[in-house]
N, C-alpha and C positions, 0 to 999 in steps of 0.2 A: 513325479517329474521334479529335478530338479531348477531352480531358478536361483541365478546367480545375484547375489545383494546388489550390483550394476542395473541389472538386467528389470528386477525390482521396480530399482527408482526409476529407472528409464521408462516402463509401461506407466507407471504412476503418473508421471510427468506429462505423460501424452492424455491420460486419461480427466487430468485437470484442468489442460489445456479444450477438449472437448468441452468439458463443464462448463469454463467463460463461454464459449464462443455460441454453445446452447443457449443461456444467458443471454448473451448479447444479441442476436437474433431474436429481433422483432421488440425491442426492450425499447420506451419512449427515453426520450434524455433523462427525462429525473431518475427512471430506473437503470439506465447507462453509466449514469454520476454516483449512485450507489452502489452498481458491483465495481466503480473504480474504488472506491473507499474500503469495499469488501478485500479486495484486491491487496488493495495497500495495509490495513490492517496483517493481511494473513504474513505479506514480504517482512515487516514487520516483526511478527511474531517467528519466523523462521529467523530473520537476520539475527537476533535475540539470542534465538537455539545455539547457533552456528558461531556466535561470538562467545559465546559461553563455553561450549566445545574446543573455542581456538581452529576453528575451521574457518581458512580465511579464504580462500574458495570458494565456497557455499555463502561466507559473509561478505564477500565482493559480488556475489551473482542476486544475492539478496537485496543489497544495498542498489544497487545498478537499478532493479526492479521498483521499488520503494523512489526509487527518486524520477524515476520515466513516471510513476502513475504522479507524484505531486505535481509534476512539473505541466502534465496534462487535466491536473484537476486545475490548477490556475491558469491556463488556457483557455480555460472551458470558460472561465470567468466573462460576465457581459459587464464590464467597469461603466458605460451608460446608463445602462436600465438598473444596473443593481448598487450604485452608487459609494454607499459608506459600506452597507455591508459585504460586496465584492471587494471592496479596497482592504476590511477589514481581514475575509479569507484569505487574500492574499498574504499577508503578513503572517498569518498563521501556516502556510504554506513553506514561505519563505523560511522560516523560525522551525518549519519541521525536516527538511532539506540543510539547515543551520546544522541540526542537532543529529542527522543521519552523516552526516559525513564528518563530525567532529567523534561520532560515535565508534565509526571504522577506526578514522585516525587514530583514534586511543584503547580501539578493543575494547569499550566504556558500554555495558551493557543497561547501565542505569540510566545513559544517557538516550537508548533506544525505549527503552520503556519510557522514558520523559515524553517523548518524540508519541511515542502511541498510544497516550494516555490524553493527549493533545489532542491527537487528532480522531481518538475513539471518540470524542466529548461531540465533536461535528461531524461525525459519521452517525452519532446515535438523533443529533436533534435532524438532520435531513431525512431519518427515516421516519421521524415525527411527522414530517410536515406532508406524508406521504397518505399517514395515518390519520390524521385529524382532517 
């Protein structure tokens, strides 16, 4: 049977959408704040792809993606109880949203790898603390 390349990405799409939502279901927050980081990593690494390609479609659908999850990783933020270092995520949020959207703007794929190199570094120690 044939399967048309559209047709492909479209079951793909649906099939990784399944994947979060498995995921997410029944997941406590701290495991919920990590498939957002997994999440955003992966927009990340596509946006990447797709700016590299000069697919600006895919790097606008990326981009879009990658900046919904920051925007709800510093939400998530409790700036009471978590004091200097909520204040401190957030800046690192803000500075990754900074460097995604100067990224589009300039087609600058170096500057997306800045961006997830950034926030690889605080996706790896949250899963530390998951760990220890």
């Amino acid at each position: 049977m044939y399967v048309a390349k559209g047709q492909f990405g479209a079951a793909r799409a649906r099939y990784q959408a399944v994947d979060v939502v498995s995921r997410v279901e029944g997941a406590d927050p701290h495991a919920l704040v990590g498939i957002l980081y997994d999440e955003l990593l992966k927009a990340l690494d596509a946006m990447a792809a797709a700016a590299a390609k000069k697919d600006f479609g895919q790097r606008g659908d990326k981009q879009a993606r990658a900046l919904r999850l920051l925007s709800g990783l510093e939400t998530s933020l409790d700036f009471e109880s978590g004091g200097e270092i909520a204040l401190g995520l957030a800046r690192i949020y803000r500075e990754g949203r900074r460097l995604v959207v100067a990224a589009a703007r300039e087609n600058d794929v170096a500057k997306i790898h800045q961006a997830r190199e950034m926030l690889a570094g605080i996706a790896e120690a949250w899963a530390q603390i998951r760990s220890n």
